[in-house]
BASETOR-552845 format. One line per 3 residues: number of its first residue (from 1); for each residue x, y, z of N, C-alpha, C. Coordinates in steps of 0.05 Angstrom, whole numbers. Example, Ala and Ser with C-alpha at 12.3 -4.5 7.8 and 13.67 -1.06 7.14 Angstrom:
2
1	264/-114/156/246/-90/156/264/-66/156 | 257/-45/142/273/-21/143/258/1/157
This chain:
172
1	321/1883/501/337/1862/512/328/1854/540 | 315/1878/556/307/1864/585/281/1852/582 | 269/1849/569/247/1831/563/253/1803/554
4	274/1793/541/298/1771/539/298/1756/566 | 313/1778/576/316/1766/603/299/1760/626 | 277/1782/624/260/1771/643/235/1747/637
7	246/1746/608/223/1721/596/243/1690/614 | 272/1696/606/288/1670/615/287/1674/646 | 279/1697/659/279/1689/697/251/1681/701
10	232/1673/680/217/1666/695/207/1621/680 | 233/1627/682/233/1592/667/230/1591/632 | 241/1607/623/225/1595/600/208/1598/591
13	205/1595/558/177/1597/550/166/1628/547 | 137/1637/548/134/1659/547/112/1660/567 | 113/1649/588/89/1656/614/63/1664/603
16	53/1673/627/14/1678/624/20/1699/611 | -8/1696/607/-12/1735/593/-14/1748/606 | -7/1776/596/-3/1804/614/-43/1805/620
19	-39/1809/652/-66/1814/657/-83/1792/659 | -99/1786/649/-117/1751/653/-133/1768/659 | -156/1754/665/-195/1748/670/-184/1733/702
22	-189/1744/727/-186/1733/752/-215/1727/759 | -218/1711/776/-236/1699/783/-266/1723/785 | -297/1706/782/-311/1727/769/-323/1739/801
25	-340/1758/790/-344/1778/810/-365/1761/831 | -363/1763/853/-383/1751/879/-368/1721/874 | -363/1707/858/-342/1678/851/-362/1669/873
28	-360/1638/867/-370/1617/885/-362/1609/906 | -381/1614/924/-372/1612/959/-366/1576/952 | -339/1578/983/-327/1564/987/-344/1540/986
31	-330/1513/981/-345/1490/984/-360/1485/956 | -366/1502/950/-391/1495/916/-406/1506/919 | -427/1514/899/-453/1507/905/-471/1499/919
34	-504/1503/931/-510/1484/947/-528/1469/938 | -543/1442/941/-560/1443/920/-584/1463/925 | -597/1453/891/-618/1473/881/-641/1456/879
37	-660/1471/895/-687/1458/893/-700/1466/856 | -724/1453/858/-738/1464/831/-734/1439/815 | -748/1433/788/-756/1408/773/-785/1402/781
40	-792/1384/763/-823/1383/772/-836/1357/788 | -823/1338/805/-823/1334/831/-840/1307/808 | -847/1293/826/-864/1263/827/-899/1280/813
43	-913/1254/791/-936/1266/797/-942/1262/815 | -971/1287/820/-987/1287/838/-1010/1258/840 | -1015/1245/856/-1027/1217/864/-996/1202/867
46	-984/1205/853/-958/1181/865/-959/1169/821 | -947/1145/828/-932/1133/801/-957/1112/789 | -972/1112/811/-990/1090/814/-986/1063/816
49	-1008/1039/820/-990/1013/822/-998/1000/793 | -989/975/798/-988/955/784/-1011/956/763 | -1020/947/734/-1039/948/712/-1065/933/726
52	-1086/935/720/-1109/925/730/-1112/891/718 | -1131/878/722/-1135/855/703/-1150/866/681 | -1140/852/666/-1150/866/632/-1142/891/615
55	-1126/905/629/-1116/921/627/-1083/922/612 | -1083/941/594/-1050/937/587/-1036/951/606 | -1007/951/608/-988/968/618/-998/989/612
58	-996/1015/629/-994/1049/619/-1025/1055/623 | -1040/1045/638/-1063/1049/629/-1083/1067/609 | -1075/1056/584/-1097/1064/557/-1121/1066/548
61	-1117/1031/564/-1145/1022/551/-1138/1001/534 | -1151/989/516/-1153/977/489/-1162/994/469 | -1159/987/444/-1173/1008/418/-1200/1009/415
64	-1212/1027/409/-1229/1031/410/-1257/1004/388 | -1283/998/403/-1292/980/388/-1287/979/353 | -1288/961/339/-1284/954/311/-1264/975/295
67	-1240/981/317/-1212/994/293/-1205/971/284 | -1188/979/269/-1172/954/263/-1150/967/249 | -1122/957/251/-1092/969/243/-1087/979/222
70	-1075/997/212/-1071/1007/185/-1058/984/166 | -1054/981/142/-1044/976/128/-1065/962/111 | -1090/955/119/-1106/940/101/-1102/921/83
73	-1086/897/97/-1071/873/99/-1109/860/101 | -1119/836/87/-1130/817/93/-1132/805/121 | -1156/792/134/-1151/784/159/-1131/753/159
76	-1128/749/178/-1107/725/186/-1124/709/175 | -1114/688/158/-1132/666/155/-1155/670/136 | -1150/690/126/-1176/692/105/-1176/682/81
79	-1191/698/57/-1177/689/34/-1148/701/25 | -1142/717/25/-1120/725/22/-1093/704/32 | -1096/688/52/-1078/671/62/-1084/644/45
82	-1110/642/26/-1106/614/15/-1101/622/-16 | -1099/644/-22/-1087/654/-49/-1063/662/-50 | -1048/666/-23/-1016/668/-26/-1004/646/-19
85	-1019/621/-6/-1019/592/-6/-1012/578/-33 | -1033/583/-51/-1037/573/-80/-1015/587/-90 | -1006/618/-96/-988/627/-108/-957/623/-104
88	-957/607/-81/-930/606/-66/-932/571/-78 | -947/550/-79/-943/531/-90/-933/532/-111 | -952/544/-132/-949/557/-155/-916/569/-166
91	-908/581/-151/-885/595/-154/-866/567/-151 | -865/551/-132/-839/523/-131/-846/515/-155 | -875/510/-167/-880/497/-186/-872/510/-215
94	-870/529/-214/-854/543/-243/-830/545/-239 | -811/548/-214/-791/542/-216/-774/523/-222 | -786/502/-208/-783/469/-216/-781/459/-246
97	-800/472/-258/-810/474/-293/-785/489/-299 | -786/513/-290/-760/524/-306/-727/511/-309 | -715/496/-276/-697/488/-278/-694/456/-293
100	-719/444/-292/-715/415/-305/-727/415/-329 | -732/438/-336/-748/433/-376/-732/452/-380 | -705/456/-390/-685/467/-397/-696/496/-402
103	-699/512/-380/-695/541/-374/-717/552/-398 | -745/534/-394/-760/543/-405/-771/574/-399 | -777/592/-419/-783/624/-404/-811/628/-399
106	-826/610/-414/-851/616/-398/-857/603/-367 | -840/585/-365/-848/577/-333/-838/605/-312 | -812/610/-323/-794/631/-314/-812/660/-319
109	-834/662/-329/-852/688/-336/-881/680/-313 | -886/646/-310/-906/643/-295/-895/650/-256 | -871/636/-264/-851/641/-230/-861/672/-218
112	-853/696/-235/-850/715/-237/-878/728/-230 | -905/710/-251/-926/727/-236/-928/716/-220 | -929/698/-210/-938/680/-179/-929/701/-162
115	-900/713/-156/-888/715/-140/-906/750/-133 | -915/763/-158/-925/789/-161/-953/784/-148 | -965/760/-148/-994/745/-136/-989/746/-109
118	-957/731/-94/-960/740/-70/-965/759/-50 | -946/784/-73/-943/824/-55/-969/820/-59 | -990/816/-80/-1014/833/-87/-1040/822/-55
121	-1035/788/-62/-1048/787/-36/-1035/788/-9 | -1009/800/-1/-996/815/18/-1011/837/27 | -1015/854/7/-1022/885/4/-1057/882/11
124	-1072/866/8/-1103/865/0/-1112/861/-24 | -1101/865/-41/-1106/866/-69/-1114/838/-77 | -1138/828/-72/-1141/804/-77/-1151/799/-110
127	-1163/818/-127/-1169/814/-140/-1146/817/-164 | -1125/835/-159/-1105/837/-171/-1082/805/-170 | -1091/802/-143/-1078/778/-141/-1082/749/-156
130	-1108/746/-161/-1120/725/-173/-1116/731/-200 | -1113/752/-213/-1111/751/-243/-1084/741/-242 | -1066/751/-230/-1034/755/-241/-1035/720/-235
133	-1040/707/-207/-1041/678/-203/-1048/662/-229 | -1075/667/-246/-1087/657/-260/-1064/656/-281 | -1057/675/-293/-1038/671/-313/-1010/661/-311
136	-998/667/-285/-982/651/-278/-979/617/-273 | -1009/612/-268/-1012/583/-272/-1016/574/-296 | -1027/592/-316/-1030/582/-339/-998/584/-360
139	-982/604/-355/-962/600/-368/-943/582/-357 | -946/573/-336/-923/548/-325/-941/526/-338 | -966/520/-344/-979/496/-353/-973/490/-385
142	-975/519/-393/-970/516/-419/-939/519/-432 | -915/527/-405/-885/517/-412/-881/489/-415 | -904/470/-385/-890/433/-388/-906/437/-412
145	-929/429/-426/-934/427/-444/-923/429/-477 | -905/447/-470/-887/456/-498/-867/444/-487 | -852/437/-462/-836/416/-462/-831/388/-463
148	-861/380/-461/-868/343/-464/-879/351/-494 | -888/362/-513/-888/359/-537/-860/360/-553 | -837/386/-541/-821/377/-554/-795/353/-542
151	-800/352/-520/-788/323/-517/-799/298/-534 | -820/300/-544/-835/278/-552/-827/280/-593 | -830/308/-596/-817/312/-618/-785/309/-626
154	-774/311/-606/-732/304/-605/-736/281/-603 | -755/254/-591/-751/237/-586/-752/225/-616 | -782/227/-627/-785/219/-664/-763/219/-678
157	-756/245/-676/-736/253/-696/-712/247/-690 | -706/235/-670/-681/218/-657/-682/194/-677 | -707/180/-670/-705/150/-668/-710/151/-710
160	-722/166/-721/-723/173/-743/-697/179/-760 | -687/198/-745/-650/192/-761/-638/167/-758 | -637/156/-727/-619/136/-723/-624/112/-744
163	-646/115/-754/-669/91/-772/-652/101/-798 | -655/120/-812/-644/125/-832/-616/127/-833 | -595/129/-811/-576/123/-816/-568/93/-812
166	-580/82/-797/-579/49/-801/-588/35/-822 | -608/45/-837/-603/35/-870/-588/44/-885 | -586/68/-884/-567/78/-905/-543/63/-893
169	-534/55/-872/-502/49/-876/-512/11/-881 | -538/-5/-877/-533/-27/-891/-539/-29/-916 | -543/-10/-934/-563/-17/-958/-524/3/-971
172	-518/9/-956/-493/22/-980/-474/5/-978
């Protein structure tokens, strides 16, 4: 019970813990710390100045004569840029076929290689690129084709019923 009580004379609660961790041994002279030398300081010559003429930032250099960047992408402007030229025409042009010759699938199969013509001459693949192009132009040529024949065939056979039902309804 006197442990009751001397818990309530000292406000309440259950106070610090018996004992504690008091401040550590030699503890830090008054004031702080002082600073601490050490780190590895400026280089040696200084930061240097400004890039030379011709020179990049950081002085590197440029790459070494005739590298050239990974990815073995075609040069700017080469062939590769007038075969993803042609395949990218190509591609409006089967789309076009597909949405106004009622959702013909070979234009929609030529769209498709065109578009596989572009990654290929993306990538370098020029020769991969020209086949898939080739056939892609040929099956969009040969979708209008099957669609002006059979427009031309709905049209006959339009004007061919309308004919036979206009005699038959004067001759009956």
């Amino acid at each position: 019970m006197s442990e009751l009580q001397s818990i309530q004379t000292q406000g309440g609660g259950y106070g610090p813990p018996p004992g504690g961790y008091g401040p550590p041994p030699g503890g830090a002279p008054p004031g702080g710390y002082p600073p601490q030398g050490g780190g590895y300081g400026p280089p040696p010559g200084g930061y240097g100045g400004p890039p030379q003429h011709g020179q990049p930032p950081g002085g590197y250099g440029g790459p070494p004569p005739g590298w050239q960047p990974p990815g073995g992408g075609p040069p700017v402007g080469g062939p590769g840029q007038d075969l993803k030229k042609q395949a990218t025409t190509w591609l409006i042009v089967s789309a076009v076929t597909f949405f106004f010759c009622g959702g013909n699938c070979l234009s929609l199969a030529g769209a498709i290689l065109c578009f596989l013509a572009m990654q290929a001459s993306d990538q370098g693949n020029l020769q991969d690129a020209e086949s898939k192009l080739k056939l892609g132009k040929t099956l969009t040529i040969v979708g209008i084709v099957l669609t002006i024949v059979a427009a031309i065939g709905f049209t006959i056979y339009y004007f061919v019923v309308m004919a036979a039902v206009a005699t038959g309804a004067a001759g009956g």
